[in-house]
Backbone atoms as SQL, in Angstrom:
CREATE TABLE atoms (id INTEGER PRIMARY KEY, chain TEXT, resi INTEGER, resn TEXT, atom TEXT, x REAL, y REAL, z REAL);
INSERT INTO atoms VALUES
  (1, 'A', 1, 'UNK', 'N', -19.600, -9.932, 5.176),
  (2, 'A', 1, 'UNK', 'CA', -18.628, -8.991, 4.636),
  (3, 'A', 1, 'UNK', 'C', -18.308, -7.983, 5.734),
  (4, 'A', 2, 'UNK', 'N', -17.122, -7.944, 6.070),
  (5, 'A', 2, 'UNK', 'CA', -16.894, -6.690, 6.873),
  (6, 'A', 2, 'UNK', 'C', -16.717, -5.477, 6.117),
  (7, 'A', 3, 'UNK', 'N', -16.080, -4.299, 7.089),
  (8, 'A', 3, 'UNK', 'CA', -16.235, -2.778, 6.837),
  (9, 'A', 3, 'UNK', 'C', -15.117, -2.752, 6.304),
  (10, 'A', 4, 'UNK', 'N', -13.887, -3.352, 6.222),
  (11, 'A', 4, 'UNK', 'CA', -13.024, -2.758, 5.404),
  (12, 'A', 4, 'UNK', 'C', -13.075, -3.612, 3.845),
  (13, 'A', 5, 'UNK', 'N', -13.651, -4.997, 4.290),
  (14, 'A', 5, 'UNK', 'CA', -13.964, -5.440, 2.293),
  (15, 'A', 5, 'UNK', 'C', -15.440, -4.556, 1.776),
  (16, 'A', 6, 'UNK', 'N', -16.160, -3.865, 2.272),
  (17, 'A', 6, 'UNK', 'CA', -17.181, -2.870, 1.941),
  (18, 'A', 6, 'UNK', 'C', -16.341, -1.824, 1.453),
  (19, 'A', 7, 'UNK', 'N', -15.536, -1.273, 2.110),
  (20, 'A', 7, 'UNK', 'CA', -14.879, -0.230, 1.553),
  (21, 'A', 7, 'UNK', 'C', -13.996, -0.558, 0.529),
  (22, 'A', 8, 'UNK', 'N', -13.055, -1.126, 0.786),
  (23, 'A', 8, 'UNK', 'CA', -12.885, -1.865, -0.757),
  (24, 'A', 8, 'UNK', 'C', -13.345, -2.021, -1.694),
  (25, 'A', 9, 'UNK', 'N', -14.542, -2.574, -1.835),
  (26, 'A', 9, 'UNK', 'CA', -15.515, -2.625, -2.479),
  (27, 'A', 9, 'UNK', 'C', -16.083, -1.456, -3.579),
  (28, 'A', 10, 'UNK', 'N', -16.421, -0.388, -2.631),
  (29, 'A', 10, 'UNK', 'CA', -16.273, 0.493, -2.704),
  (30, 'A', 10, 'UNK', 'C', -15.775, 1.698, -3.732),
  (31, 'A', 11, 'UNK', 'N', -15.117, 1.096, -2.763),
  (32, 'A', 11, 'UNK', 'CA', -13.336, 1.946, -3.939),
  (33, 'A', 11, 'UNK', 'C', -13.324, 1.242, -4.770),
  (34, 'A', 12, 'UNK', 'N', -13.770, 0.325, -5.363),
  (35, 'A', 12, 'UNK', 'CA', -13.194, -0.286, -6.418),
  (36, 'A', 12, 'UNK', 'C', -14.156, 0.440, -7.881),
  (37, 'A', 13, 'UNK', 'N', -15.516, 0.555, -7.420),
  (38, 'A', 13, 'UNK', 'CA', -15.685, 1.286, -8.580),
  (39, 'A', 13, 'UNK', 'C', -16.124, 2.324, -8.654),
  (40, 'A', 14, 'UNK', 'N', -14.829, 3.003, -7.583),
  (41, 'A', 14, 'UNK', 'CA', -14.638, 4.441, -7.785),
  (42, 'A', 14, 'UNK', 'C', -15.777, 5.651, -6.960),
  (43, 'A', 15, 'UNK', 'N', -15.681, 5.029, -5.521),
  (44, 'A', 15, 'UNK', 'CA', -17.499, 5.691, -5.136),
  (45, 'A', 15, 'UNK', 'C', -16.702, 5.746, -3.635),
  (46, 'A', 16, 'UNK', 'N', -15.651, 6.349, -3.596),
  (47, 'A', 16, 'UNK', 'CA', -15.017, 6.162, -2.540),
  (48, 'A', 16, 'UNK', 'C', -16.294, 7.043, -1.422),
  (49, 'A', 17, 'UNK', 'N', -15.919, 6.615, -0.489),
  (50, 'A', 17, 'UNK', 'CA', -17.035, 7.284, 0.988),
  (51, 'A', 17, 'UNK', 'C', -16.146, 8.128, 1.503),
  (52, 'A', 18, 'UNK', 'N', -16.575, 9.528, 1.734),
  (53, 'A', 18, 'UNK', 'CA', -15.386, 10.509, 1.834),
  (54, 'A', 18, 'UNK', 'C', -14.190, 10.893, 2.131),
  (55, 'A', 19, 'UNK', 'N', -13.278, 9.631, 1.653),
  (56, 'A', 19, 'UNK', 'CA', -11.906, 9.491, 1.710),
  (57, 'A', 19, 'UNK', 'C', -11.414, 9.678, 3.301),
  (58, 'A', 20, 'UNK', 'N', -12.743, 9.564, 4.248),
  (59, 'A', 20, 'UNK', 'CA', -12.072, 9.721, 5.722),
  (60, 'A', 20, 'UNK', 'C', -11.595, 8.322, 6.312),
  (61, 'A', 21, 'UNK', 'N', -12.365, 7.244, 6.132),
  (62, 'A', 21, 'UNK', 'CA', -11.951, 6.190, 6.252),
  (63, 'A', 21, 'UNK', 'C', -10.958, 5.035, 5.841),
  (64, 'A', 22, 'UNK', 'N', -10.503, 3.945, 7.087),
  (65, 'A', 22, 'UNK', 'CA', -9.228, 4.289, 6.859),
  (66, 'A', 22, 'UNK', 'C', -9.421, 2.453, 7.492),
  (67, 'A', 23, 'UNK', 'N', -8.853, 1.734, 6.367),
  (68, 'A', 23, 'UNK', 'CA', -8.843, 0.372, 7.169),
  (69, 'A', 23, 'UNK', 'C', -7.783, -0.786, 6.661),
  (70, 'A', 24, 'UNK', 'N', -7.182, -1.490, 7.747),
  (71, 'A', 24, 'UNK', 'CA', -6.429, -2.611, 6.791),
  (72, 'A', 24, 'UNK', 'C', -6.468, -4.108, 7.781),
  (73, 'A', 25, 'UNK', 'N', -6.173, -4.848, 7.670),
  (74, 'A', 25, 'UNK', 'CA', -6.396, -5.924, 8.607),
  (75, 'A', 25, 'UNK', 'C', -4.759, -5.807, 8.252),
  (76, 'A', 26, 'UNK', 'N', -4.607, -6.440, 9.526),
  (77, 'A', 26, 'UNK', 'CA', -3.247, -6.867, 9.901),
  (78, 'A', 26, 'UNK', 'C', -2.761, -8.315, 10.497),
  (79, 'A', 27, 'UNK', 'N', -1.424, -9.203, 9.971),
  (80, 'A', 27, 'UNK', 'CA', -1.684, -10.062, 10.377),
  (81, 'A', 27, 'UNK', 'C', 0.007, -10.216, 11.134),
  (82, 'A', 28, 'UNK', 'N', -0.016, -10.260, 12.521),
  (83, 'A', 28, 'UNK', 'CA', 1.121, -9.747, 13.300),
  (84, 'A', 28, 'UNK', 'C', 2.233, -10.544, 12.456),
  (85, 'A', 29, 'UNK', 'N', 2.091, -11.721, 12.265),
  (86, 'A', 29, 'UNK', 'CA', 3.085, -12.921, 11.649),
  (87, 'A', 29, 'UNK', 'C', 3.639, -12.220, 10.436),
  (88, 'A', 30, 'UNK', 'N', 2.966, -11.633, 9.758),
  (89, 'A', 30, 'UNK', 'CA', 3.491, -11.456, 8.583),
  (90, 'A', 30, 'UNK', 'C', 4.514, -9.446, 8.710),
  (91, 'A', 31, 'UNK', 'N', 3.666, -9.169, 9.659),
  (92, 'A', 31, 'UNK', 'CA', 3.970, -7.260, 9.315),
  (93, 'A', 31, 'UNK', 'C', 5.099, -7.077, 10.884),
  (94, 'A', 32, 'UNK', 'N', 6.431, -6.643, 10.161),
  (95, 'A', 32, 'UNK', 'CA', 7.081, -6.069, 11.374),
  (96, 'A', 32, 'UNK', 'C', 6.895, -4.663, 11.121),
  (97, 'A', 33, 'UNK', 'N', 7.349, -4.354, 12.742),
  (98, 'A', 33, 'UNK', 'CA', 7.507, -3.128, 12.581),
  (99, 'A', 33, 'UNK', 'C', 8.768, -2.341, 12.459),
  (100, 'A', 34, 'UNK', 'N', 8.630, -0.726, 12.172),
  (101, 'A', 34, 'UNK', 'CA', 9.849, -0.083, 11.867),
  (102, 'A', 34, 'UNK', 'C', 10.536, -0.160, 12.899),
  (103, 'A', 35, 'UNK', 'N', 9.999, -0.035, 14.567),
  (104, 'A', 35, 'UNK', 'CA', 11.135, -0.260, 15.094),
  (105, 'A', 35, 'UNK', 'C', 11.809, -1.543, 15.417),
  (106, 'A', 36, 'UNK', 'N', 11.451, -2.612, 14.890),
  (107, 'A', 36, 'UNK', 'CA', 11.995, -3.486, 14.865),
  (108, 'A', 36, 'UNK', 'C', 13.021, -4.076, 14.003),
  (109, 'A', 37, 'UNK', 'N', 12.702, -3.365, 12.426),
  (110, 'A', 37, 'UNK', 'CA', 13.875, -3.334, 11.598),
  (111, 'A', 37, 'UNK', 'C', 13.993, -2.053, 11.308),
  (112, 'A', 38, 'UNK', 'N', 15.535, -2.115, 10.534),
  (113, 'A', 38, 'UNK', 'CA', 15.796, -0.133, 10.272),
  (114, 'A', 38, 'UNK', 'C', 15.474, -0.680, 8.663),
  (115, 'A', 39, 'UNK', 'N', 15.145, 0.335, 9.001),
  (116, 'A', 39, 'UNK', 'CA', 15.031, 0.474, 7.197),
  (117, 'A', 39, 'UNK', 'C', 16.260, 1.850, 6.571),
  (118, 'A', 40, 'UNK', 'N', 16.351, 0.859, 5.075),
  (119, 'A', 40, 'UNK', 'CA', 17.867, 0.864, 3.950),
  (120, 'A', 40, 'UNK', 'C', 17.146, 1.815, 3.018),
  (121, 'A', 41, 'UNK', 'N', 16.023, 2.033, 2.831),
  (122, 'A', 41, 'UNK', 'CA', 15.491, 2.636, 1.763),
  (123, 'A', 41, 'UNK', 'C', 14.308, 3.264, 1.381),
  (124, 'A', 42, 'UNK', 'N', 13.418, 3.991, 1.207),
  (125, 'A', 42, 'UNK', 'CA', 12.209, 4.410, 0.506),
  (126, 'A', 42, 'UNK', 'C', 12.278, 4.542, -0.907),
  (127, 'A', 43, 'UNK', 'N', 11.224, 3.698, -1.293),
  (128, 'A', 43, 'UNK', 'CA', 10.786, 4.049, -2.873),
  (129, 'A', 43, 'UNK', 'C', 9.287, 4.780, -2.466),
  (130, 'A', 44, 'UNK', 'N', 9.547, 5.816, -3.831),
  (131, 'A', 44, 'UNK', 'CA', 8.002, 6.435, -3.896),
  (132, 'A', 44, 'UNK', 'C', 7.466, 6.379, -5.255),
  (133, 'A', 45, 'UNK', 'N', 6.531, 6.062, -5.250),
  (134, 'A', 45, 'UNK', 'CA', 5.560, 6.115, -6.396),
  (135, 'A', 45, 'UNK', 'C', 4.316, 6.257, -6.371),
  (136, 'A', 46, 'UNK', 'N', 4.048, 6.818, -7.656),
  (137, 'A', 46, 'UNK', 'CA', 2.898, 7.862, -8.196),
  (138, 'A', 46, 'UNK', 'C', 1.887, 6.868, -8.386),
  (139, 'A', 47, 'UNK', 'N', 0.887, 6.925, -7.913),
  (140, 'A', 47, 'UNK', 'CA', -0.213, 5.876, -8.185),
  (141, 'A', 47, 'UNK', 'C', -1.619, 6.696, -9.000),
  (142, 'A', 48, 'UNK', 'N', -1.219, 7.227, -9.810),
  (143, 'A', 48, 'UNK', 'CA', -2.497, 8.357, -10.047),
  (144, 'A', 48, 'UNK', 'C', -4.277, 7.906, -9.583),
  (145, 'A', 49, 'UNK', 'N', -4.649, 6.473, -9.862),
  (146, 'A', 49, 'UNK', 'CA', -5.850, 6.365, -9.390),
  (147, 'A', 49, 'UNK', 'C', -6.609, 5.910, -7.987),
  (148, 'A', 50, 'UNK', 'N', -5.364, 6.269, -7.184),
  (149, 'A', 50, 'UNK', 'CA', -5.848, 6.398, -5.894),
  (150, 'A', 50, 'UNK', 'C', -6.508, 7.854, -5.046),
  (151, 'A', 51, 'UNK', 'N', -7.988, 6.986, -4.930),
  (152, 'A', 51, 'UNK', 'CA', -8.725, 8.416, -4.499),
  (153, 'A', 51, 'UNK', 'C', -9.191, 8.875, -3.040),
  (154, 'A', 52, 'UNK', 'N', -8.674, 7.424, -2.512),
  (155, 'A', 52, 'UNK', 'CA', -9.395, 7.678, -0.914),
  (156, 'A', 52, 'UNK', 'C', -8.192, 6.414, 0.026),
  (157, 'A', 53, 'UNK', 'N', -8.592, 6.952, 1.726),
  (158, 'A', 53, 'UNK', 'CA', -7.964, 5.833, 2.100),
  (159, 'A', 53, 'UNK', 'C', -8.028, 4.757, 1.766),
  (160, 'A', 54, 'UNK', 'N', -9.779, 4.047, 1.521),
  (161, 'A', 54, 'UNK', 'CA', -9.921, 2.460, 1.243),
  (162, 'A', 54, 'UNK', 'C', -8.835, 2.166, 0.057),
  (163, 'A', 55, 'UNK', 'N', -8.606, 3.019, -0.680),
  (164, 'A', 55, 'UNK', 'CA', -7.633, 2.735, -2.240),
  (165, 'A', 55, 'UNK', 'C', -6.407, 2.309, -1.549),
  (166, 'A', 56, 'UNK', 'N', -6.129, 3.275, -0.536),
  (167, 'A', 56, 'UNK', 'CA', -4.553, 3.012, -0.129),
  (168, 'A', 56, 'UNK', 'C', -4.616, 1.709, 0.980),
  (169, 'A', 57, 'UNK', 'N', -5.605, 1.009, 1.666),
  (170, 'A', 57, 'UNK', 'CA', -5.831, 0.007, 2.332),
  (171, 'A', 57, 'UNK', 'C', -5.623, -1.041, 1.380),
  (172, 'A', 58, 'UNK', 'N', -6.201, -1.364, 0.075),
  (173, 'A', 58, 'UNK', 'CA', -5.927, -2.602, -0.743),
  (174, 'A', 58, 'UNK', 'C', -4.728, -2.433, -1.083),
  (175, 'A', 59, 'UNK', 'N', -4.359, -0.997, -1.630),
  (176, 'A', 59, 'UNK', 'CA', -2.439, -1.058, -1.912),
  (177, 'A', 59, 'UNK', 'C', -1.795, -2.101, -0.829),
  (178, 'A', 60, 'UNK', 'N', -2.011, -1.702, 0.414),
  (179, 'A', 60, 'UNK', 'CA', -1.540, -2.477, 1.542),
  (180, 'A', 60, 'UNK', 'C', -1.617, -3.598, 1.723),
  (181, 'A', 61, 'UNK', 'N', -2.463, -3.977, 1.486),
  (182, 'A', 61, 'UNK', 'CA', -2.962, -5.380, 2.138),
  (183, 'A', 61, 'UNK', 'C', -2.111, -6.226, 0.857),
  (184, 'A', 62, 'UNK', 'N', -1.659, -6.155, -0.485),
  (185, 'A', 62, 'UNK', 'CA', -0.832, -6.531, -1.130),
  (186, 'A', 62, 'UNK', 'C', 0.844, -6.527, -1.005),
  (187, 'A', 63, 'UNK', 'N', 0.909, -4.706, -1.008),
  (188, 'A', 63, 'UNK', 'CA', 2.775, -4.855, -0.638),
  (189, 'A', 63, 'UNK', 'C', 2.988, -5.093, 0.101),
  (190, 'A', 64, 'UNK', 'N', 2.563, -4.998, 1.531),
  (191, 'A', 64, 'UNK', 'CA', 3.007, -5.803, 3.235),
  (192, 'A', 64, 'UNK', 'C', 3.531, -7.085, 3.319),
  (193, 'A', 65, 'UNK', 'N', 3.175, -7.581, 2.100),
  (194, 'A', 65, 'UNK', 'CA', 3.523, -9.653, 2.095),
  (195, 'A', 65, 'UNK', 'C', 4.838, -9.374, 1.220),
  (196, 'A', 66, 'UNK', 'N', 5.238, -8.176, 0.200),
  (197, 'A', 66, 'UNK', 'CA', 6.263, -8.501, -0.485),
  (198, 'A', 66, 'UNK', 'C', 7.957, -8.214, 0.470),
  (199, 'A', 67, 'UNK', 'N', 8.672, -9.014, -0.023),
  (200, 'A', 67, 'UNK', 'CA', 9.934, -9.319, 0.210),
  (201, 'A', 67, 'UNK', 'C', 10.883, -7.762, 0.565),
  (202, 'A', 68, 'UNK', 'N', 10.861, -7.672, 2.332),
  (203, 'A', 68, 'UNK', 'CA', 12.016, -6.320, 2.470),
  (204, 'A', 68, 'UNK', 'C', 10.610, -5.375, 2.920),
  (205, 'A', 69, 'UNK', 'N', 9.389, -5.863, 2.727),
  (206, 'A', 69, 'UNK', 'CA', 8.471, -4.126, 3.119),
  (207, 'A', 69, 'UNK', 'C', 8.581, -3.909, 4.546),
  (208, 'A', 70, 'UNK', 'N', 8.894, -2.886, 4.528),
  (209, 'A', 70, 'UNK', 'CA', 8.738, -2.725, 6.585),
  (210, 'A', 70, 'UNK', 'C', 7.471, -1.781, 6.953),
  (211, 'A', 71, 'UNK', 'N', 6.837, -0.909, 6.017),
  (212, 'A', 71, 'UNK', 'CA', 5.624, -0.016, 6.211),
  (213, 'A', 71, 'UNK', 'C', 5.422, 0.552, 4.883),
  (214, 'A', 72, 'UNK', 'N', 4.243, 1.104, 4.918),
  (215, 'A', 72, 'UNK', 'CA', 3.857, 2.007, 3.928),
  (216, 'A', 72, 'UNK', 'C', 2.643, 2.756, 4.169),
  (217, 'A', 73, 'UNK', 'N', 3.008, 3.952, 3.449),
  (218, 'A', 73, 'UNK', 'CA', 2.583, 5.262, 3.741),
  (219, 'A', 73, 'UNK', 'C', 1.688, 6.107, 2.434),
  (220, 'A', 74, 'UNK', 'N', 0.827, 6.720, 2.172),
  (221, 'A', 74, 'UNK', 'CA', 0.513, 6.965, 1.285),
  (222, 'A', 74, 'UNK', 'C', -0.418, 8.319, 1.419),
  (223, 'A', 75, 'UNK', 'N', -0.854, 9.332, 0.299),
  (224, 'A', 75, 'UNK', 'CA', -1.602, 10.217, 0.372),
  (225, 'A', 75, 'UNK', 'C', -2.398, 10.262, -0.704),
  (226, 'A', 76, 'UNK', 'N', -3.606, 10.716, -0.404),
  (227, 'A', 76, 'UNK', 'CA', -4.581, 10.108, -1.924),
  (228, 'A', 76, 'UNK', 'C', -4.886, 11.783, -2.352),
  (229, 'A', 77, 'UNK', 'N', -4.488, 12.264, -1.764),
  (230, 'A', 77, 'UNK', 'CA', -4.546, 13.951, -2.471),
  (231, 'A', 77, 'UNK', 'C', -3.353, 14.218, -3.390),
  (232, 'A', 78, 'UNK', 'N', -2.029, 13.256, -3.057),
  (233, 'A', 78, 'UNK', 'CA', -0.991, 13.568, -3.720),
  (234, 'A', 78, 'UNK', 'C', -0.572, 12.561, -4.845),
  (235, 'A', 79, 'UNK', 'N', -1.412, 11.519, -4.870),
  (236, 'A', 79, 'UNK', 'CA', -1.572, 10.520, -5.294),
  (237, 'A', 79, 'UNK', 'C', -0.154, 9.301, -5.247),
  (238, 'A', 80, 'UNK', 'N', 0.390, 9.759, -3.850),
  (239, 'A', 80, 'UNK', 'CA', 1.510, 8.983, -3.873),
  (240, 'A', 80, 'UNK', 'C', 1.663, 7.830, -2.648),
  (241, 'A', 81, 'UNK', 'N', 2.584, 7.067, -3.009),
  (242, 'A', 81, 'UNK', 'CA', 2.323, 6.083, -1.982),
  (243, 'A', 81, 'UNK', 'C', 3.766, 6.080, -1.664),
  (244, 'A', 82, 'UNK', 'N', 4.403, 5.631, -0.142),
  (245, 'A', 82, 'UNK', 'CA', 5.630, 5.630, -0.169),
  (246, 'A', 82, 'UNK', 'C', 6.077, 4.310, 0.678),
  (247, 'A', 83, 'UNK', 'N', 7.128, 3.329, -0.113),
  (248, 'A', 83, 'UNK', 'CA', 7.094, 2.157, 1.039),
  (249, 'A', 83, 'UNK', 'C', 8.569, 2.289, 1.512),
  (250, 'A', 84, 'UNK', 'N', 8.723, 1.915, 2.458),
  (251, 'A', 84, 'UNK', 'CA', 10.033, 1.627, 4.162),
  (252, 'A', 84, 'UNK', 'C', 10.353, 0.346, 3.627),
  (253, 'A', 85, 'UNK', 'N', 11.506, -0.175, 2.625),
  (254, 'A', 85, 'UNK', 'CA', 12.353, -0.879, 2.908),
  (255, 'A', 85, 'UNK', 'C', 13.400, -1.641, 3.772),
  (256, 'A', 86, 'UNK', 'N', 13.294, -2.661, 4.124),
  (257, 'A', 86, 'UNK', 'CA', 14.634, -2.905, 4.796),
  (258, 'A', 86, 'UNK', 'C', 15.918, -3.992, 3.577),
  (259, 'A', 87, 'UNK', 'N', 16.761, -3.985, 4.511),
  (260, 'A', 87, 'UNK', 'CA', 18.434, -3.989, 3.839),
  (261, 'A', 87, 'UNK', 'C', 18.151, -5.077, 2.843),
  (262, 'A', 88, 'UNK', 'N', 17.004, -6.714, 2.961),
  (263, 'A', 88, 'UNK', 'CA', 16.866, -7.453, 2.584),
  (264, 'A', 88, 'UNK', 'C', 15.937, -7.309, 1.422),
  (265, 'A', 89, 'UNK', 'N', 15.493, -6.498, 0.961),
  (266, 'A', 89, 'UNK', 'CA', 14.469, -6.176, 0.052),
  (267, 'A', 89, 'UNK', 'C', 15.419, -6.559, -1.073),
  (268, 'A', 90, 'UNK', 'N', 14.734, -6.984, -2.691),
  (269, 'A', 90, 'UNK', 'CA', 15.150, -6.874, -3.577),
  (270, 'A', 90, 'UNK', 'C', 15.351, -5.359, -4.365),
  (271, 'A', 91, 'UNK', 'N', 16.611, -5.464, -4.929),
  (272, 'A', 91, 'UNK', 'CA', 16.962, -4.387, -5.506),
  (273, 'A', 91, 'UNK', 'C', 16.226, -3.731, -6.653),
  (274, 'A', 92, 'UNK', 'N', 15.557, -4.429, -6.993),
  (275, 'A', 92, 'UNK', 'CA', 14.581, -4.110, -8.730),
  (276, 'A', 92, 'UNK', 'C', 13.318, -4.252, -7.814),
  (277, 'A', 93, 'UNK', 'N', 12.618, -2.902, -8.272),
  (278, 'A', 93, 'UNK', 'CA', 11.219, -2.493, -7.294),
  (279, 'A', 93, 'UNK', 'C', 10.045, -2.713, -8.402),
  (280, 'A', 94, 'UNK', 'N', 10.614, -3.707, -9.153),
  (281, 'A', 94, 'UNK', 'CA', 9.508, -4.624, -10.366),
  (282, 'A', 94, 'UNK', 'C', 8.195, -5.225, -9.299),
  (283, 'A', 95, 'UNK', 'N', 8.761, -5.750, -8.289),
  (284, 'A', 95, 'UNK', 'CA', 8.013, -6.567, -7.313),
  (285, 'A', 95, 'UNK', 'C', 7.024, -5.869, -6.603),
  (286, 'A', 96, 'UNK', 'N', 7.447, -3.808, -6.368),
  (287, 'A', 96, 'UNK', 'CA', 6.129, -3.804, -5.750),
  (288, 'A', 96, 'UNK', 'C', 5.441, -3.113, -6.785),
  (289, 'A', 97, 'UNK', 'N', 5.702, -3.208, -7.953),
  (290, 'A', 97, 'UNK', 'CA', 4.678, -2.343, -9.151),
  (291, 'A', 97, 'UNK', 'C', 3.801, -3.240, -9.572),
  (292, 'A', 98, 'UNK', 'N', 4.119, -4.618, -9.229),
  (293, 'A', 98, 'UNK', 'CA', 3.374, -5.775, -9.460),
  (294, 'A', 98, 'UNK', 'C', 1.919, -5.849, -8.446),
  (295, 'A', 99, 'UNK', 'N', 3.139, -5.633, -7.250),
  (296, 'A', 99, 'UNK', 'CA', 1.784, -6.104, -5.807),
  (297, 'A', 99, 'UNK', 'C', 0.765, -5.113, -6.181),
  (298, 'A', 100, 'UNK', 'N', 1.178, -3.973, -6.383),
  (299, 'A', 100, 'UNK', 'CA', 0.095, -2.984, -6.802),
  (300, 'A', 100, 'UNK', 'C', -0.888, -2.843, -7.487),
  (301, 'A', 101, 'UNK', 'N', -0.393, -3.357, -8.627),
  (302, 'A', 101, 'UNK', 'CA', -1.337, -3.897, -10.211),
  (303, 'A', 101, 'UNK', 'C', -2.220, -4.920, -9.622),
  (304, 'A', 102, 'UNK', 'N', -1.753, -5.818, -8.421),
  (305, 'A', 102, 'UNK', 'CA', -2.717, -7.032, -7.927),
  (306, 'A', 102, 'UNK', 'C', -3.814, -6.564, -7.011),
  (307, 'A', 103, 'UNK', 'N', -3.472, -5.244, -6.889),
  (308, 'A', 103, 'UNK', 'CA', -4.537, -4.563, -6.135),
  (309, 'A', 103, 'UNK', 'C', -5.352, -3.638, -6.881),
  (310, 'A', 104, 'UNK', 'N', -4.969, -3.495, -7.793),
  (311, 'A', 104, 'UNK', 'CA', -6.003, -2.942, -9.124),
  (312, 'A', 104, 'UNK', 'C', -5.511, -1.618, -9.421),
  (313, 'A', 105, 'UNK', 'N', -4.549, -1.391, -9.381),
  (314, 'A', 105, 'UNK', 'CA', -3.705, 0.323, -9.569),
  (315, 'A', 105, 'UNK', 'C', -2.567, 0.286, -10.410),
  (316, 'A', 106, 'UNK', 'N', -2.872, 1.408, -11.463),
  (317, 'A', 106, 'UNK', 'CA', -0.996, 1.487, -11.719),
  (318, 'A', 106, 'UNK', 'C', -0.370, 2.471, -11.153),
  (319, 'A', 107, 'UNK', 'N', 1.228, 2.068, -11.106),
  (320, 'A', 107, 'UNK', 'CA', 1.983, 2.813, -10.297),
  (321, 'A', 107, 'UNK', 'C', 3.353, 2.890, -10.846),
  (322, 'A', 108, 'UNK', 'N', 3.973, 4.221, -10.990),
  (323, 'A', 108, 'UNK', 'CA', 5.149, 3.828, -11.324),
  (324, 'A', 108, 'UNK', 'C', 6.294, 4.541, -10.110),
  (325, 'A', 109, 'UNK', 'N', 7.494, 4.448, -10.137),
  (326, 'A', 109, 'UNK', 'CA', 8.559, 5.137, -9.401),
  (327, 'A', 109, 'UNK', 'C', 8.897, 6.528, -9.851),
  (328, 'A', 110, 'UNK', 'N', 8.971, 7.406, -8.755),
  (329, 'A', 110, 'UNK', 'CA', 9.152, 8.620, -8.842),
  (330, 'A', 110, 'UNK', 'C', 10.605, 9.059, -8.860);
């Protein structure tokens, strides 16, 4: 098991390790970056049970694969998460309230 599925772990039942840590695996194939596409849009939403970075690392590691994400950003003091659209994203943001729920959070749009 590595350090960021420990922290995960973790976070999952709620025992976050002092919200300083901060991890996501990345897989170049799948994640562009902003300067590589512009991004058309930000959605933000309220995730109330996010308590630490590891929380906002599993958010990630889910919406990064969905359709149009170009980044995402989040604060676990504010309990919000914010994702960088590009032009190709679907218009109904059903898709990332989903990825979210697959990461064990609810979330709605602000």
């Amino acid at each position: 098991m590595n350090v960021c599925s420990l922290i995960s772990a973790v976070c999952a039942v709620n025992l976050c390790v002092f919200g300083l840590l901060s991890c996501s695996k990345t897989n170049e194939t799948q994640i562009t970056t902003e300067a590589e596409v512009e991004v058309a849009r930000e959605v933000t939403l309220s995730v109330p049970s996010v308590t630490c970075a590891a929380c906002l690392a599993s958010i990630r590691k889910e919406v990064i694969t969905e359709p149009g994400v170009v980044s995402m950003g989040g604060d676990p003091k504010t309990k919000i998460v914010v994702l960088r659209l590009s032009a190709n994203a679907p218009e109904d943001d059903a898709h990332l309230i989903e990825a979210i729920k697959r990461a064990g959070f609810e979330a709605t749009v602000k």
